[in-house]
Each structure stands twice: as structure tokens, then as C-alpha cells.
GUFI-849751 format. One record per atom (N, C-alpha, C, O): x, z, y; residue in one letter; atom name. Coordinates in pm, whole numbers, always signed. Layout:
GUFI-849751
xx zz yy torpa sepa
X Z Y A CA
...
This chain:
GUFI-849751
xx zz yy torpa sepa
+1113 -609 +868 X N
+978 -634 +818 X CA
+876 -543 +887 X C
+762 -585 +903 X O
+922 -385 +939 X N
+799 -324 +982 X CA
+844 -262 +1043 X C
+944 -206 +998 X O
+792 -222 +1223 X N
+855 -158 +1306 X CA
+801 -105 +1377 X C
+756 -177 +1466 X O
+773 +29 +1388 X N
+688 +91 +1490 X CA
+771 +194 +1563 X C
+851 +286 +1548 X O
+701 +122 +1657 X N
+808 +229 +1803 X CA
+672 +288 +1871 X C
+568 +225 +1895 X O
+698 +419 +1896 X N
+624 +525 +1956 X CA
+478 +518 +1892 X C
+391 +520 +1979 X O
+443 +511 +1794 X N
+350 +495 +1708 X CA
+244 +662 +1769 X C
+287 +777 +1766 X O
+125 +623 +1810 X N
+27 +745 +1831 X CA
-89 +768 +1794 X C
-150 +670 +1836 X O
-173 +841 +1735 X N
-304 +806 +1662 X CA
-363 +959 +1737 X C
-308 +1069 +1724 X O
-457 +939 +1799 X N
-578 +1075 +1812 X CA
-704 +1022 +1778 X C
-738 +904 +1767 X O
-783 +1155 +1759 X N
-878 +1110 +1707 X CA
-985 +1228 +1758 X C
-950 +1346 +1759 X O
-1127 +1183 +1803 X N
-1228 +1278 +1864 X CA
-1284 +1341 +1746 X C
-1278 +1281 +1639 X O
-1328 +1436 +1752 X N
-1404 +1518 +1645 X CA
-1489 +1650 +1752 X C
-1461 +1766 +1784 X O
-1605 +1554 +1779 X N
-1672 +1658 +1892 X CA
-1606 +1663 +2036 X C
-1605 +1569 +2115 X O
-1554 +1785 +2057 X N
-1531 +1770 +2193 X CA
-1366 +1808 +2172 X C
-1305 +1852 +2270 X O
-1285 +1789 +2025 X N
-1132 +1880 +2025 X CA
-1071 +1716 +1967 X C
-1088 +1661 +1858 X O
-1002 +1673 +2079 X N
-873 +1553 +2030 X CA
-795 +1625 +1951 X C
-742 +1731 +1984 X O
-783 +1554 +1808 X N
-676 +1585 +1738 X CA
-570 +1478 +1675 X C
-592 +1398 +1584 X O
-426 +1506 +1764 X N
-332 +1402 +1747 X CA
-246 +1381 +1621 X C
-127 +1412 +1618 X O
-324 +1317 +1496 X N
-242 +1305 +1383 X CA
-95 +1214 +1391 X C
+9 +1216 +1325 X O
-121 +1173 +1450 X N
+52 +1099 +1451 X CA
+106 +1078 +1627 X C
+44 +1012 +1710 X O
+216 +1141 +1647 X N
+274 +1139 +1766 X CA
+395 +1071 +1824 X C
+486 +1152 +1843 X O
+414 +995 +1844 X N
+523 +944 +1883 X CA
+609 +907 +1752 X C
+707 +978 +1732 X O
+583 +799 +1657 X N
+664 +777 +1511 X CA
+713 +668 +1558 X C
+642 +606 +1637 X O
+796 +635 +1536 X N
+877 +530 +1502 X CA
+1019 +521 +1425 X C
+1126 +583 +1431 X O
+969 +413 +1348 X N
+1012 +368 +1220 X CA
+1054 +236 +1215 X C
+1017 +158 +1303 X O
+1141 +192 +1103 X N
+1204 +95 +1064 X CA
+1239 +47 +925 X C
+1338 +96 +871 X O
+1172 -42 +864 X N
+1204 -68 +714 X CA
+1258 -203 +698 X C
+1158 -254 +750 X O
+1309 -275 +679 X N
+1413 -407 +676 X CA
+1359 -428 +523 X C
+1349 -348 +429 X O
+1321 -600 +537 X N
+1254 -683 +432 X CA
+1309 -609 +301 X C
+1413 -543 +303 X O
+1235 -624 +196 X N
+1263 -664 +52 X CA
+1341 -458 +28 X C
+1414 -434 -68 X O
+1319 -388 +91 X N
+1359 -256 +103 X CA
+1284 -180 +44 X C
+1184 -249 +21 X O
+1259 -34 -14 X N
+1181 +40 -61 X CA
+1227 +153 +35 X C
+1328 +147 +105 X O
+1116 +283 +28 X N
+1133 +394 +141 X CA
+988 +463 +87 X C
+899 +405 +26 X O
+992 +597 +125 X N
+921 +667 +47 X CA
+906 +792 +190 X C
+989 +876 +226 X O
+760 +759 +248 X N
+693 +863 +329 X CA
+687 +972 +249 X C
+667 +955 +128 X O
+703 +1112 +306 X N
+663 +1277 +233 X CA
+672 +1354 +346 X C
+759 +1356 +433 X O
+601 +1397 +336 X N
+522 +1554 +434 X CA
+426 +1633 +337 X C
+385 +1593 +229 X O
+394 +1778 +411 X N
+325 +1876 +357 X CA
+160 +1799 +392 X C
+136 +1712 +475 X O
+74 +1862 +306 X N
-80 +1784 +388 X CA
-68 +1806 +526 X C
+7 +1887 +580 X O
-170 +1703 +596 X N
-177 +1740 +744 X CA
-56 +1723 +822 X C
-45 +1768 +936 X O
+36 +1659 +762 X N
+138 +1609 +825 X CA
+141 +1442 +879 X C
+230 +1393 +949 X O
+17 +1368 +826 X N
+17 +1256 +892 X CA
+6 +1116 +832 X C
-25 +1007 +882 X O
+51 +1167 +667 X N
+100 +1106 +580 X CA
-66 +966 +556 X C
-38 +846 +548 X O
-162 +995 +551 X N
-339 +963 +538 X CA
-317 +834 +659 X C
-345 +719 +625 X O
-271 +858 +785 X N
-303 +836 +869 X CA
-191 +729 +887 X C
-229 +614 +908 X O
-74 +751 +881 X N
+29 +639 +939 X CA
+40 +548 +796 X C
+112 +450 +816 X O
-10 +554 +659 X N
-65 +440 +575 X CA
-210 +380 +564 X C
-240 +305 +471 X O
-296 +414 +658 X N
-365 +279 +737 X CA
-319 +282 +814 X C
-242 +361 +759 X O
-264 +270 +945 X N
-233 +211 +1014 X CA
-72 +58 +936 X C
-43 -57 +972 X O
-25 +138 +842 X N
+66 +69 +782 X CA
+13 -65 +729 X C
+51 -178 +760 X O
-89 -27 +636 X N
-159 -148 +568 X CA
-306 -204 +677 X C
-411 -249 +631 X O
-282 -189 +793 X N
-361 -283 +868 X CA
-497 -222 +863 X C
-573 -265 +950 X O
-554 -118 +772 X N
-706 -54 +855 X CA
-750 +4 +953 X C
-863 +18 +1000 X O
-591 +56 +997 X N
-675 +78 +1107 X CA
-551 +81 +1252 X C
-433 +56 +1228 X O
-592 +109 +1381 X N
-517 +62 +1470 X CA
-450 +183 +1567 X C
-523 +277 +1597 X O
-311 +180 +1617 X N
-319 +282 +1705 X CA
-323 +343 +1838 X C
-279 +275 +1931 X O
-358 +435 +1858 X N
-424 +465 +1994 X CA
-289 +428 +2100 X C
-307 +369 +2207 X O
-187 +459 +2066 X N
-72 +420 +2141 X CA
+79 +378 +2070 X C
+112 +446 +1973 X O
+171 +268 +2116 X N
+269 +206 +2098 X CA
+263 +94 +1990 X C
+157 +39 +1959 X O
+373 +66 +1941 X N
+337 -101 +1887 X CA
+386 -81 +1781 X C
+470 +5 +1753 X O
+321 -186 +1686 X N
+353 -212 +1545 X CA
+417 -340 +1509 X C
+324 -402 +1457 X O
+510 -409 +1507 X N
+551 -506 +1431 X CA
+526 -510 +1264 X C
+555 -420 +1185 X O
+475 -621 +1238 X N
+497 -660 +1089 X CA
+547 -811 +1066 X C
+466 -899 +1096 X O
+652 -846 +1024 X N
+741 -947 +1026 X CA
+712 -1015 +1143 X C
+649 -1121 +1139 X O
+755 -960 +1260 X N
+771 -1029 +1365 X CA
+645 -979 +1460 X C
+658 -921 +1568 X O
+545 -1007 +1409 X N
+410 -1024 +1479 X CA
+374 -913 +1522 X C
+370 -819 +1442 X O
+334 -892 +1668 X N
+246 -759 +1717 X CA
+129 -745 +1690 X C
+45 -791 +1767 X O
+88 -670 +1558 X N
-26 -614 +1518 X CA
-165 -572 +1602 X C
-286 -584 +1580 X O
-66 -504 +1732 X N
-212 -488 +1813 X CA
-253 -589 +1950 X C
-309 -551 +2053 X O
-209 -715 +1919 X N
-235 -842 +1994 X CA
-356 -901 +1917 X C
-439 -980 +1963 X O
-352 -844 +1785 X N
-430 -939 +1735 X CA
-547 -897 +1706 X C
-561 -777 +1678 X O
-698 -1016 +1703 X N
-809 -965 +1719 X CA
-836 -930 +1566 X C
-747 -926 +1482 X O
-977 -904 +1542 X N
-991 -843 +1438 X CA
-1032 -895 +1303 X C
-1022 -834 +1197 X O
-1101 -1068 +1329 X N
-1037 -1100 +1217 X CA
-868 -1204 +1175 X C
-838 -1245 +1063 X O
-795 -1219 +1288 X N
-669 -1214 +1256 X CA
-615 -1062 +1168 X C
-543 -1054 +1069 X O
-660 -984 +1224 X N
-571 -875 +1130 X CA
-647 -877 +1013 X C
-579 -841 +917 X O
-792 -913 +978 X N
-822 -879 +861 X CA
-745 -1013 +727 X C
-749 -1011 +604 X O
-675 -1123 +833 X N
-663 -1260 +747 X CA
-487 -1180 +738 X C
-403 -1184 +648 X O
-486 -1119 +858 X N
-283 -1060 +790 X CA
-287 -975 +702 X C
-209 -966 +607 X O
-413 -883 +734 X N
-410 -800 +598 X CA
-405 -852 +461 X C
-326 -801 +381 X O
-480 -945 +428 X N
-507 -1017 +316 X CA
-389 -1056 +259 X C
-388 -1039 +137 X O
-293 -1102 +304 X N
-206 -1227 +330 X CA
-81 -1187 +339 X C
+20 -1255 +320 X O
-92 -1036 +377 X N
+59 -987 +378 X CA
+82 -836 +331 X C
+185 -798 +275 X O
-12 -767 +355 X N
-15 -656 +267 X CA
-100 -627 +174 X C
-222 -644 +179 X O
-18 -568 +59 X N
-100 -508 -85 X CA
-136 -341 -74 X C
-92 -271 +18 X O
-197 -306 -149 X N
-244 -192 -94 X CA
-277 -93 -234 X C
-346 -140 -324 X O
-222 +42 -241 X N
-235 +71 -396 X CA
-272 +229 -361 X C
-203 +320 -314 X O
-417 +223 -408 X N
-453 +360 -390 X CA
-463 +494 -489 X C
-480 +480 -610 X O
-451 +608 -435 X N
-455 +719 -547 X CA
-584 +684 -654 X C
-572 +672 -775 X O
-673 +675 -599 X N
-811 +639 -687 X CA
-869 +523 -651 X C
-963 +503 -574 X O
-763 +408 -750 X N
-748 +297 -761 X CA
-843 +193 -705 X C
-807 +78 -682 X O
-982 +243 -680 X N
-1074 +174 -551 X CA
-1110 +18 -668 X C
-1126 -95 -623 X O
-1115 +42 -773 X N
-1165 -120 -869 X CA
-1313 -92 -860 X C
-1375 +13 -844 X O
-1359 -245 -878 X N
-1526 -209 -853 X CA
-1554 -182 -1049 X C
-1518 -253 -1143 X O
-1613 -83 -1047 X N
-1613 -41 -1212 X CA
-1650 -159 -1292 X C
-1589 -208 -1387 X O
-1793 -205 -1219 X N
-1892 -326 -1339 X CA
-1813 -432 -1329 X C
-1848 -515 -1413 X O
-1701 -479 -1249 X N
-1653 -592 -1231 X CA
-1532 -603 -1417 X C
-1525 -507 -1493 X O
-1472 -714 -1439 X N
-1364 -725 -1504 X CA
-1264 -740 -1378 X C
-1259 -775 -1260 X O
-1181 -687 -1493 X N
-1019 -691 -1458 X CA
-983 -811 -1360 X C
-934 -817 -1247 X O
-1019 -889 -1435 X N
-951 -1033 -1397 X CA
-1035 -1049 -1281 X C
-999 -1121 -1188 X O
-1146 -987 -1279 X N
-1211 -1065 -1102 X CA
-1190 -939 -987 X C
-1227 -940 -869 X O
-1127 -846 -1052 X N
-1094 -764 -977 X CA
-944 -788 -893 X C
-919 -725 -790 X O
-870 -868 -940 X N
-763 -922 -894 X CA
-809 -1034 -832 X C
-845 -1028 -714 X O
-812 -1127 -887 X N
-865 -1252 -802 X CA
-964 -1250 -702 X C
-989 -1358 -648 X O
-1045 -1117 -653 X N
-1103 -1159 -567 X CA
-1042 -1147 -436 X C
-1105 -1190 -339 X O
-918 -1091 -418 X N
-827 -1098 -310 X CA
-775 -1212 -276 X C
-702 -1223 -178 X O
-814 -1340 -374 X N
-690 -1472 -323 X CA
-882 -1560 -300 X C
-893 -1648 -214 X O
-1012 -1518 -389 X N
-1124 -1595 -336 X CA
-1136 -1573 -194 X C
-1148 -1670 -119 X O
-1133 -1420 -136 X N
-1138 -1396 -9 X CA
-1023 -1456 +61 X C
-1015 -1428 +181 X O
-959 -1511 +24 X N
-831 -1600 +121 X CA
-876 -1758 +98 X C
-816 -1861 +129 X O
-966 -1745 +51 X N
-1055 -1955 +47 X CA
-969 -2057 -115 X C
-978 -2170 -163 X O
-907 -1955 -139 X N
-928 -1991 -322 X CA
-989 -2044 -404 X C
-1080 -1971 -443 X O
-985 -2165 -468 X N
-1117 -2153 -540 X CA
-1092 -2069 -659 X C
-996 -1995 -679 X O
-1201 -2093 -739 X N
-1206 -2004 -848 X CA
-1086 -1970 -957 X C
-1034 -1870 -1006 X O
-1075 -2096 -963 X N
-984 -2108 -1129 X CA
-866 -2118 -1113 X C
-780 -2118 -1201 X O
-850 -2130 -980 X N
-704 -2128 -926 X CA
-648 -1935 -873 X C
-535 -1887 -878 X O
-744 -1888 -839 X N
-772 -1745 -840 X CA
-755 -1652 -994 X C
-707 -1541 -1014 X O
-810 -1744 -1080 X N
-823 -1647 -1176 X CA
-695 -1674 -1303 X C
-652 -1605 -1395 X O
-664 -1816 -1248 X N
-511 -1818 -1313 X CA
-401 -1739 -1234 X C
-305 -1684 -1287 X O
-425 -1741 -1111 X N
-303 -1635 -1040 X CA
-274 -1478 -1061 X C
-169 -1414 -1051 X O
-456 -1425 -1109 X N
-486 -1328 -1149 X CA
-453 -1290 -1291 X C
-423 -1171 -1306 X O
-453 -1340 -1363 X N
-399 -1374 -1529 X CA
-281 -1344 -1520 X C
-253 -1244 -1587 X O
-171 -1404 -1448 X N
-27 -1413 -1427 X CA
-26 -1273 -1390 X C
+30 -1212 -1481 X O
-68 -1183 -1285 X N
-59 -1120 -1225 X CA
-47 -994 -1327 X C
+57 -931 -1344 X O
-165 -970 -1387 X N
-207 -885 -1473 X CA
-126 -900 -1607 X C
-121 -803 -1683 X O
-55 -1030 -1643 X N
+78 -1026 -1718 X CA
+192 -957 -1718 X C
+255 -917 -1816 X O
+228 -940 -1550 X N
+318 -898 -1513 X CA
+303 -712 -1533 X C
+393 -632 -1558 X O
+219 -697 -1521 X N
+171 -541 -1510 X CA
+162 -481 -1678 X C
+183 -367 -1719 X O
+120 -612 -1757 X N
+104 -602 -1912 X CA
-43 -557 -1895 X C
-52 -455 -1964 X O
-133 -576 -1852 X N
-266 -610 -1864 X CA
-350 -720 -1912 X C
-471 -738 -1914 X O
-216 -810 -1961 X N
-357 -943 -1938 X CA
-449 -940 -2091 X C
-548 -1013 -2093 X O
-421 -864 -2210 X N
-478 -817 -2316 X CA
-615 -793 -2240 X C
-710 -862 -2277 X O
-633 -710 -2149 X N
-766 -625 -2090 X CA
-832 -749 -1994 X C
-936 -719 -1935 X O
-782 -874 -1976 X N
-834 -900 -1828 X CA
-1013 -936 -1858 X C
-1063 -1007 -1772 X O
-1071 -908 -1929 X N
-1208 -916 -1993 X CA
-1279 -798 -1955 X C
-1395 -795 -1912 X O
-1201 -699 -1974 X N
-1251 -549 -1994 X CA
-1301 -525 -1870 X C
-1258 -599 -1781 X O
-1392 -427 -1836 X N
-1421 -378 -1729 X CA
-1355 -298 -1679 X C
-1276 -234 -1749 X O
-1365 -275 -1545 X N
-1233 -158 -1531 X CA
-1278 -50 -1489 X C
-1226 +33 -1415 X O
-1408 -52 -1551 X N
-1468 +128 -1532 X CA
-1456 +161 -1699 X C
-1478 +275 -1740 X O
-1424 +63 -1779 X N
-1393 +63 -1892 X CA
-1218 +158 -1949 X C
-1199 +220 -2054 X O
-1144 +139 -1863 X N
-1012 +185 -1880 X CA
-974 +285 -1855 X C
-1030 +362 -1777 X O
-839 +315 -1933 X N
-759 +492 -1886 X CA
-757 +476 -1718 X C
-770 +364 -1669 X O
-742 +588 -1641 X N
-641 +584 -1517 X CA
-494 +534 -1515 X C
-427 +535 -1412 X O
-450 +492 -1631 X N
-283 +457 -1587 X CA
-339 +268 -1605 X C
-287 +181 -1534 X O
-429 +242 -1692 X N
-465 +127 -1692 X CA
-504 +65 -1603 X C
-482 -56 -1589 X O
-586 +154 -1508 X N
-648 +155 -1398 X CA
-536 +63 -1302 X C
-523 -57 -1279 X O
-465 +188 -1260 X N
-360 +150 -1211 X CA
-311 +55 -1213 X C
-314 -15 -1112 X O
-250 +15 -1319 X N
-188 -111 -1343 X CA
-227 -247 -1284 X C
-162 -337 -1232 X O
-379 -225 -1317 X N
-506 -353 -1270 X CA
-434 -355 -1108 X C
-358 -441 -1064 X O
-481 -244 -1045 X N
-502 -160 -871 X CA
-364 -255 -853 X C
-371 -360 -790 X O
-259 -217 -903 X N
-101 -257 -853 X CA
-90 -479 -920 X C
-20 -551 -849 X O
-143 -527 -1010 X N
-165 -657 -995 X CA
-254 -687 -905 X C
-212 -777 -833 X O
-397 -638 -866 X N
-415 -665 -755 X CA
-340 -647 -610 X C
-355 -738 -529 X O
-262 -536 -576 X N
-178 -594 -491 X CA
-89 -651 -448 X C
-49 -676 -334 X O
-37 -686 -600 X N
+69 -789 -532 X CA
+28 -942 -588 X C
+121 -1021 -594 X O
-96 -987 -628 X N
-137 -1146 -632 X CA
-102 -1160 -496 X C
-101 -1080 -402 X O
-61 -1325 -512 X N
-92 -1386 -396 X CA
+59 -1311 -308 X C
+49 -1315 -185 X O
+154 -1263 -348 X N
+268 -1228 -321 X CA
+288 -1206 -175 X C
+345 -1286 -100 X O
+233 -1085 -141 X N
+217 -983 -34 X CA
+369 -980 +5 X C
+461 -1000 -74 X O
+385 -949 +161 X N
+533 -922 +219 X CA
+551 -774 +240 X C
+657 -724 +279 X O
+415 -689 +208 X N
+471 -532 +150 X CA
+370 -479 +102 X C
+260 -493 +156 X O
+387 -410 -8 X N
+306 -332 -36 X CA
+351 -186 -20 X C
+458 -124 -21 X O
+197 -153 -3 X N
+173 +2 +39 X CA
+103 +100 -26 X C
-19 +98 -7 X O
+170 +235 -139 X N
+102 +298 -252 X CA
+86 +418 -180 X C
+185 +471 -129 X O
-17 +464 -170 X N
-53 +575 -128 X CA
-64 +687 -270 X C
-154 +686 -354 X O
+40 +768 -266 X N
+19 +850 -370 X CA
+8 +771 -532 X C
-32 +841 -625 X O
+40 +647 -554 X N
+2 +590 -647 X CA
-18 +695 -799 X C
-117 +685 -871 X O
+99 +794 -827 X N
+72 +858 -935 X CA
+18 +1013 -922 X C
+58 +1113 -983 X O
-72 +1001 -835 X N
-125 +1164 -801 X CA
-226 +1174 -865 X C
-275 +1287 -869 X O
-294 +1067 -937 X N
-423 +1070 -1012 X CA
-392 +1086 -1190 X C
-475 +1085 -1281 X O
-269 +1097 -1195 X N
-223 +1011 -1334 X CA
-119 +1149 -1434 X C
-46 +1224 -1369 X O
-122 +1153 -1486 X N
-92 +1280 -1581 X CA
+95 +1212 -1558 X C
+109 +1094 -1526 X O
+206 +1294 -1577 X N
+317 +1297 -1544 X CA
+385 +1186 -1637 X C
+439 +1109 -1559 X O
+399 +1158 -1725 X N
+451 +1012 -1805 X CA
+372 +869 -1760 X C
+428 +762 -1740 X O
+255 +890 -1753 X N
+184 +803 -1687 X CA
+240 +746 -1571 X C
+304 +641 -1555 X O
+206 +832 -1497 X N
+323 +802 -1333 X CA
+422 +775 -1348 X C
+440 +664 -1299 X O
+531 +822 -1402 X N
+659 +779 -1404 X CA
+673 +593 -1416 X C
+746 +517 -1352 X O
+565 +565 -1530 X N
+538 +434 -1571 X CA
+519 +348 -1453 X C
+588 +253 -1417 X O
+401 +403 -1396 X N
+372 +336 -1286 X CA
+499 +313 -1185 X C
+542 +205 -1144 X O
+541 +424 -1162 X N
+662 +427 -1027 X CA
+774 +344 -1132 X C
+864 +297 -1062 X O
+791 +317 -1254 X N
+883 +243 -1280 X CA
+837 +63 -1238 X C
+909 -31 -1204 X O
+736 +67 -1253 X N
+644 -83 -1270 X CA
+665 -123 -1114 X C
+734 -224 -1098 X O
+617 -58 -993 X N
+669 -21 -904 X CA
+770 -96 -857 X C
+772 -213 -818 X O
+863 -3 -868 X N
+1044 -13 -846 X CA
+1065 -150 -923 X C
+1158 -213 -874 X O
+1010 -207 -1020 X N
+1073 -315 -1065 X CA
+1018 -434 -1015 X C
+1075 -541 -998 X O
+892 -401 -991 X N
+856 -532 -909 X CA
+909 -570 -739 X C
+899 -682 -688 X O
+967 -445 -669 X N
+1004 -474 -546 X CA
+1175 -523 -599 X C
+1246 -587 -522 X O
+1214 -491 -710 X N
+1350 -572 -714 X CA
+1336 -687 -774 X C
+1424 -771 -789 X O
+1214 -695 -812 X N
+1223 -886 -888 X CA
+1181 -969 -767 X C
+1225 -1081 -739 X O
+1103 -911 -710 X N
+1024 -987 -607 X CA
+1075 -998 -472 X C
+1047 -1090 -396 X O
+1148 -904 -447 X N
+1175 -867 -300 X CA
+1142 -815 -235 X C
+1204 -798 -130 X O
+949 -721 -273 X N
+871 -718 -156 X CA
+935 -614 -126 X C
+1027 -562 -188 X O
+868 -570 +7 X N
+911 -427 +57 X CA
+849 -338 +5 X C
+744 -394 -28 X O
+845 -263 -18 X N
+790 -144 -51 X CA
+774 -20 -42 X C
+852 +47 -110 X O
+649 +74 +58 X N
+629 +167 +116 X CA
+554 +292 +2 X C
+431 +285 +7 X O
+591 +370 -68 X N
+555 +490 -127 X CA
+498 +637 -47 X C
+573 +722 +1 X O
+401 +641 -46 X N
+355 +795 +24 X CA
+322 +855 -108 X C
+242 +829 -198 X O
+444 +976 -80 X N
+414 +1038 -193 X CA
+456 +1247 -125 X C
+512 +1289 -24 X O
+394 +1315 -240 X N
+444 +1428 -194 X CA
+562 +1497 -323 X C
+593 +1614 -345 X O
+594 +1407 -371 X N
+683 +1477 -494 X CA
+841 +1400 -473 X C
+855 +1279 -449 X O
+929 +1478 -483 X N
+1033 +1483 -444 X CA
+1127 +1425 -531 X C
+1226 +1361 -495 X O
+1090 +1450 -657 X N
+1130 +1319 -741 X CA
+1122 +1171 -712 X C
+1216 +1093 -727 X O
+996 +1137 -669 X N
+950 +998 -658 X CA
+1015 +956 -539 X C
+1072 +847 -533 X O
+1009 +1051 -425 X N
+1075 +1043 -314 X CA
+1237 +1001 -356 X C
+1273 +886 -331 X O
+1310 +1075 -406 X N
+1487 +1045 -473 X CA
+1507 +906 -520 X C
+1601 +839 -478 X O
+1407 +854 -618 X N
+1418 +729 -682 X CA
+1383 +592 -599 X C
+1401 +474 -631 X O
+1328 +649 -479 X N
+1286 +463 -329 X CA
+1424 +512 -286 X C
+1473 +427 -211 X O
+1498 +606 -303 X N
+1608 +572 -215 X CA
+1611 +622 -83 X C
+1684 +719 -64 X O
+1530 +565 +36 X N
+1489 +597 +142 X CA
+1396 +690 +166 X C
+1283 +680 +118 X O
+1423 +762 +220 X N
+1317 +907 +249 X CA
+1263 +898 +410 X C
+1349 +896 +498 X O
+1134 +892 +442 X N
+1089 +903 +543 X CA
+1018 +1051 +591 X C
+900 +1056 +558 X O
+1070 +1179 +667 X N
+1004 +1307 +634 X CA
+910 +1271 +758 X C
+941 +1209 +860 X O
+751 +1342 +715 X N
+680 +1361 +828 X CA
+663 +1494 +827 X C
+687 +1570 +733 X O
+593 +1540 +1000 X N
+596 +1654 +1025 X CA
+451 +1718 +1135 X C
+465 +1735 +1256 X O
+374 +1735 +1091 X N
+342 +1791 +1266 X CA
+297 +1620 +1342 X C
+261 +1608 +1459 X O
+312 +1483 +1227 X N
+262 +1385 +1333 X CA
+381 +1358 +1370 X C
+372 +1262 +1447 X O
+560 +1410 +1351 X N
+615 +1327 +1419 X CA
+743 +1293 +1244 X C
+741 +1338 +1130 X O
+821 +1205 +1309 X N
+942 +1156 +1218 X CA
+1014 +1281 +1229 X C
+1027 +1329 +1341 X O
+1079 +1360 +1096 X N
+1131 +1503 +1137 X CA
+1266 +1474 +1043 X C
+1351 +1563 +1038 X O
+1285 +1354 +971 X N
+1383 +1330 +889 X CA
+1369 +1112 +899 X C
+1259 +1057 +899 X O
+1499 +1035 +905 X N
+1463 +944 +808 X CA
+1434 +878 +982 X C
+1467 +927 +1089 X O
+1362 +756 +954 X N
+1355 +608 +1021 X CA
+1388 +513 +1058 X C
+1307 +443 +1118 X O
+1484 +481 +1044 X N
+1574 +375 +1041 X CA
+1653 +330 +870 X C
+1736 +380 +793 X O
+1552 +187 +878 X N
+1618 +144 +702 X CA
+1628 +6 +715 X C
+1668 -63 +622 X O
């Protein structure tokens, strides 16, 4: 499902190149879970956009089910992004004034959806998470684990071929998270998807199973799954 060989990212800041990711390459095989961890400044920011398609790298190639990522122009990657990866952030990124329910569905309108077909997929979605009580509510209205919940049915409507949590429970008081990383873990075994965890806790890391260590920008443990 995702394969990056010699993976390189620099980046200008004035007149000092600084090379956050150096030579990575990696391997995760469909319907799999695996769990990125490094110290900060190890890379971890940087090789999950490039993972979930925001952004591109300065050198070597990315496969995502098959397809070379950096062949493709830019709104092909923004229609693969849509279409194949979910995306679950530490600070869940919901538009506050919006509801729940259009906060999910607007990922399948932006894929040429119509409405009601969007907002029934979104319903389902937010079932699955045990949200659909809230799908009215606003989601500047809710706890952070609620939050969450919304953040993680929005990424997997429309049944993404991986999703990608950046830190998902770093915002979230310690039972909270656990919840989440259980919700998590159960949806990549009902579903199949793959599933990529950047996390820095070593617990969360034990329970994907697969450990990916970063270092310094390079693979220092782990890549091949």
C-alpha cells in the first residue's frame, strides 16, 4: 500500500538548507497498522505530510497503492488525496460554526456528492464513532475526545485506503486517548484500512504492533511491514 524509497525533504529558511528527512524508506503492506516515533525534530511533522499527500518530496519516490505520487500533477494529487487518504489531526482542524454532520460530509461534497447522499454517508459514519446523537451539534460545541471522534468519522467516510493520525491522542487527557486509539485499532481491523499512527508514546507505539523509529531524518529502527 505505501512505499517510499529514498524519501528526502529540505527545506530553505533564509540562506541555511535544513534536511528534515534523509534518505527514508519505508514499507507498509495493505490493511496493516505501524506506528512512526522519534524525539521532536526527528522528522516525524514532516514525513506525515508527505504521507497524507500535502506535501511533496524534494528527492526519491513515493508509491501509494501502486501509483507514483510524484508523477502526478496537482490536482490529481489533490483528487488522490480525497479519495484515498484520511487524515486525523492532534487539533482536530473541525470548522467550529459548522455541525458535525457537515463536517464529515463535506469530504465526499468535495468528491462531486450530492448532498443527501453525503450526509447519509456522514450519519453512518459518525454512528460508527458513536456520534451520531451529536450530528446537529456544532463542533466548537464539544469535549476534545468528542472532537475527535467527529475528526476520525471524517476520515474515514467515503472509505479511505489509509488513514493517517498524527498524534491523534496528544490533545486528549489519558482515558480519553486510550478510547480514541481503541476506536482506532478497531476500525483498521473491521475495515482493513491501513493505518499509520505518529505518535511519541511508547505505549501507543506497542499496541500498532509495528514500530517505525525516526532519527536525525533517517529510518533508525523498523521499515519494512
Amino acid at each position: 500500500m505505501i512505499r517510499l524509497v529514498e524519501i528526502g525533504r529540505t527545506y530553505r529558511v533564509g540562506p541555511t538548507t535544513i534536511e528534515a528527512l534523509r534518505g527514508v524508506s519505508l514499507s507498509v503492506e495493505r490493511g496493516r497498522r505501524v506506528a512512526i516515533m522519534g524525539v521532536s525534530g526527528s522528522g516525524k511533522t514532516t514525513l506525515v505530510h508527505l504521507l497524507a499527500l500535502l506535501d511533496r518530496p524534494t528527492r526519491g519516490s513515493y508509491l501509494l497503492d501502486g501509483r507514483d505520487v510524484g508523477a502526478l500533477g496537482d490536482d490529481e494529487l489533490s483528487r488522490l488525496r480525497n479519495r484515498a487518504v484520511g487524515l486525523v489531526f492532534q487539533g482536530f482542524n473541525l470548522i467550529s460554526h459548522r455541525t458535525c454532520l457537515d463536517n464529515v460530509a463535506l469530504r465526499l461534497v468535495y468528491r462531486g456528492e450530492t448532498r443527501s447522499r453525503a450526509h447519509a454517508a456522514a450519519l453512518e459514519a459518525l454512528r460508527r464513532v458513536g456520534m451520531a446523537d451529536r450530528a446537529a451539534s456544532r463542533a466548537g460545541d464539544l469535549s476534545g475526545g468528542q472532537q475527535q471522534r467527529v475528526a476520525i468519522a471524517r476520515a474515514v467516510v467515503g472509505v479511505p485506503a489509509v488513514v493517517v493520525a498524527d498524534e491523534p491522542t496528544g490533545a486528549l487527557d489519558r482515558r480519553t486517548g486510550l478510547e480514541i486509539l481503541d476506536l482506532l485499532l478497531r476500525l483498521n481491523e473491521e475495515d482493513g484500512v491501513t493505518l499509520v499512527v505518529v505518535t511519541h508514546d511508547p505505549e501507543i507505539g506497542a499496541r500498532c504492533g509495528s514500530i517505525v523509529e525516526l532519527a536525525d531524518g533517517r529510518v533508525a529502527a523498523g521499515g519494512g511491514r
